[in-house]
C-alpha positions in Angstrom: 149.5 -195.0 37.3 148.3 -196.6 40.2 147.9 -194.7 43.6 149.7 -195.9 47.2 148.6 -194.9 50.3 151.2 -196.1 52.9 150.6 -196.1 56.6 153.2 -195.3 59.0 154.1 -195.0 62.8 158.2 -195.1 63.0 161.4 -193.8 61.1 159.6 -194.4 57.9 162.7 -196.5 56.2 160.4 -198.2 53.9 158.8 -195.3 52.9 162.1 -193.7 52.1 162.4 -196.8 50.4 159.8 -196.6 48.0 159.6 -192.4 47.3 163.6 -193.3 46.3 162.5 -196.1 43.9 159.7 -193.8 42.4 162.1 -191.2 41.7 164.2 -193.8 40.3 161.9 -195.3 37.6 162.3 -198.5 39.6 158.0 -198.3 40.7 155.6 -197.2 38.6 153.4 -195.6 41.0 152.4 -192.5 43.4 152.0 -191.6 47.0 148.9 -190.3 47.1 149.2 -189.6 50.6 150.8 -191.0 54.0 148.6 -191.8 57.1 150.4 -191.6 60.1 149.0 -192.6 64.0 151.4 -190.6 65.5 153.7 -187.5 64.9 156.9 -189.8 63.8 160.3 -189.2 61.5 158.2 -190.8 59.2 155.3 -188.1 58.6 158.3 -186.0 58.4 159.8 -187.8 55.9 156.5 -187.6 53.9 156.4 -183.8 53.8 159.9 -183.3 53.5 159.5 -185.3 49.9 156.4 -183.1 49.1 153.7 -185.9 49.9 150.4 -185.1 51.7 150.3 -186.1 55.1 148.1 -186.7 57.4 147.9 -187.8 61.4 145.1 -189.6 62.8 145.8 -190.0 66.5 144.3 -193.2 68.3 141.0 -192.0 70.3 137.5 -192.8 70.5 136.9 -192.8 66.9 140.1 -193.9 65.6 139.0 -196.9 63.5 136.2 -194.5 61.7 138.4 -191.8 61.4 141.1 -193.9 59.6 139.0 -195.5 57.3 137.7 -192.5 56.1 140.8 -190.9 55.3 141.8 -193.9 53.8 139.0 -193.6 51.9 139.8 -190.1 50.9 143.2 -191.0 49.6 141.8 -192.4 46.4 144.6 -195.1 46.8 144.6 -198.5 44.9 146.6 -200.4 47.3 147.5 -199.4 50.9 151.0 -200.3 52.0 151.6 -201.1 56.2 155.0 -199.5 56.7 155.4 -200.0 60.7 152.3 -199.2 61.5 151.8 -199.9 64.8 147.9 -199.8 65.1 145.8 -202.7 64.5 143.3 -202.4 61.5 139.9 -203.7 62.9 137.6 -206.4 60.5 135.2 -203.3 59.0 138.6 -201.7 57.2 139.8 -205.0 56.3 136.2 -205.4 54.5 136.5 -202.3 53.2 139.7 -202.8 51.2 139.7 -206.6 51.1 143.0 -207.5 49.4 144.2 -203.9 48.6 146.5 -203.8 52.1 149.9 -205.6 52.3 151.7 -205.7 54.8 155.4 -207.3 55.3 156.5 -209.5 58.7 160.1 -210.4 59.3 159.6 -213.9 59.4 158.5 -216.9 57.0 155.0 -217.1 58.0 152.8 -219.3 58.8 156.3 -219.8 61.3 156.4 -217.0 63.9 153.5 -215.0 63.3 149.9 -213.9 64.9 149.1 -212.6 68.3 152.3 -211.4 70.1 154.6 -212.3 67.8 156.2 -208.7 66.4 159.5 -206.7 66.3 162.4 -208.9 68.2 159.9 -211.0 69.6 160.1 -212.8 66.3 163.9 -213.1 65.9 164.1 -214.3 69.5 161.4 -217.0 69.1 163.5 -217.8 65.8 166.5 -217.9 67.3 165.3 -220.1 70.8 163.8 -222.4 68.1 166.8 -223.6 66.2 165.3 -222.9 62.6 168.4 -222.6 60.1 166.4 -220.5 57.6 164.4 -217.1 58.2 163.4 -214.5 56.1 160.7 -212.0 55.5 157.4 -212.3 54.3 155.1 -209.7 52.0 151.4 -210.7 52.6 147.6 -209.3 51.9 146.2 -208.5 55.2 142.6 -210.3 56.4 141.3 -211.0 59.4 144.1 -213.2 60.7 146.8 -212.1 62.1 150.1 -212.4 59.6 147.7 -214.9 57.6 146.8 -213.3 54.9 147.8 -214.5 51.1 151.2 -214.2 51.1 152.6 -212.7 47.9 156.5 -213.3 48.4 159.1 -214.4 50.4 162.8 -214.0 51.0 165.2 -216.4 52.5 167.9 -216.2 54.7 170.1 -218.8 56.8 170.4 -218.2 60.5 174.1 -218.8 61.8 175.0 -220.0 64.4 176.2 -217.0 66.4 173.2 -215.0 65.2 171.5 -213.1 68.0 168.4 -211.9 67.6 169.6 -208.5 67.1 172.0 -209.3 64.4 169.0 -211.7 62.8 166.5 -208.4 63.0 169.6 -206.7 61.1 170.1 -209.4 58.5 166.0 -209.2 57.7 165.8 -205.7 57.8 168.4 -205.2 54.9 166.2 -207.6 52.4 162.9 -206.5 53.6 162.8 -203.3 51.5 163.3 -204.7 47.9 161.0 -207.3 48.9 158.5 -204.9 49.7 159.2 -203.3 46.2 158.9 -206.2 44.5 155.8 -206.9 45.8 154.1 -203.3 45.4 155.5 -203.9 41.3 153.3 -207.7 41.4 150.1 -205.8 42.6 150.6 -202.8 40.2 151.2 -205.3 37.6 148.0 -206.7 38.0 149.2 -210.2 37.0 148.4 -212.1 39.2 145.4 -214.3 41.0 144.9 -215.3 44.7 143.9 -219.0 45.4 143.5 -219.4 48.9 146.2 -218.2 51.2 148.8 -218.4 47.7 149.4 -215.0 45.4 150.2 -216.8 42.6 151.6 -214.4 39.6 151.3 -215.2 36.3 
């Protein structure tokens, strides 16, 4: 059984998310713990379901501090569940293509620097696309440009606002998210470039 450390800064909706589907039988995997950046519903969440939490609060040594209690997870794969802070190059190294991460649009469109929360759905909307979605990708380097491992689609209507679009994204992005954590555990698949292609 492979080991998920999951990284958290909000309401912790996708983690609920995934400590329901491991109850469930629908993921075969454990928390082995929950990072948080911040004292949020989400650590709460965390304990409330019995899982070790832990807060490392931004500071001086924030980056060195997280990596080493990522480190002392014993995780497999590390899942970004709104987590606000910015993982710097050395932790990316560290755990090269054992972080995912999910962004509420189809990247490459609408991602990087500045583009995040209902910035996204706004450029979306201002752009005319007729098609977002959601997007579950390895982290790197580059901003939302990591391997991307799935997608899901949706049409944008036309009297979508952006708050109805972040809505509409929000209520596909968690089995996304589960079916991506059940490709990695899997193990069946290869990354070619900036494609997860599963086999």
């Amino acid at each position: 059984m492979k080991n998920i450390c999951i990284l958290v800064s909000g309401t912790g909706t996708t983690l609920q998310a995934v400590i329901d589907a491991i109850a469930g039988g629908k993921l075969d995997a454990r928390i082995s713990e929950v990072i948080a950046d911040r004292e949020c519903m989400a650590a709460d969440r965390a304990r409330k379901a019995g899982v070790k939490t832990v807060v490392v609060r931004r500071g001086r040594n924030f980056q060195s501090d997280l990596m080493k209690e990522m480190e002392n997870s014993c995780a497999d794969f590390f899942l970004l569940a709104g987590f606000l802070s910015i993982l710097d190059a050395g932790i990316i190294e560290r755990f090269r293509n054992r972080i995912i991460n999910t962004h509420p649009s189809l990247l490459p469109c609408f991602g990087g620097k500045g583009f995040y929360g209902m910035r996204v759905h706004e450029a979306v909307i201002e752009s005319g696309a007729k098609f977002s979605g959601c997007t579950v990708h390895f982290v790197t380097e580059e901003i939302d440009g990591g391997p991307i491992i799935l997608q899901r689609v949706l049409q944008v209507d036309d009297v979508d606002t952006p708050e109805t679009l972040e809505n509409k994204i929000h209520a596909i992005e968690h089995s996304a998210v589960l079916q991506a954590l059940n490709i990695i555990i899997s193990g069946n698949y290869r990354i070619v470039g900036k494609r997860v292609i599963v086999a």
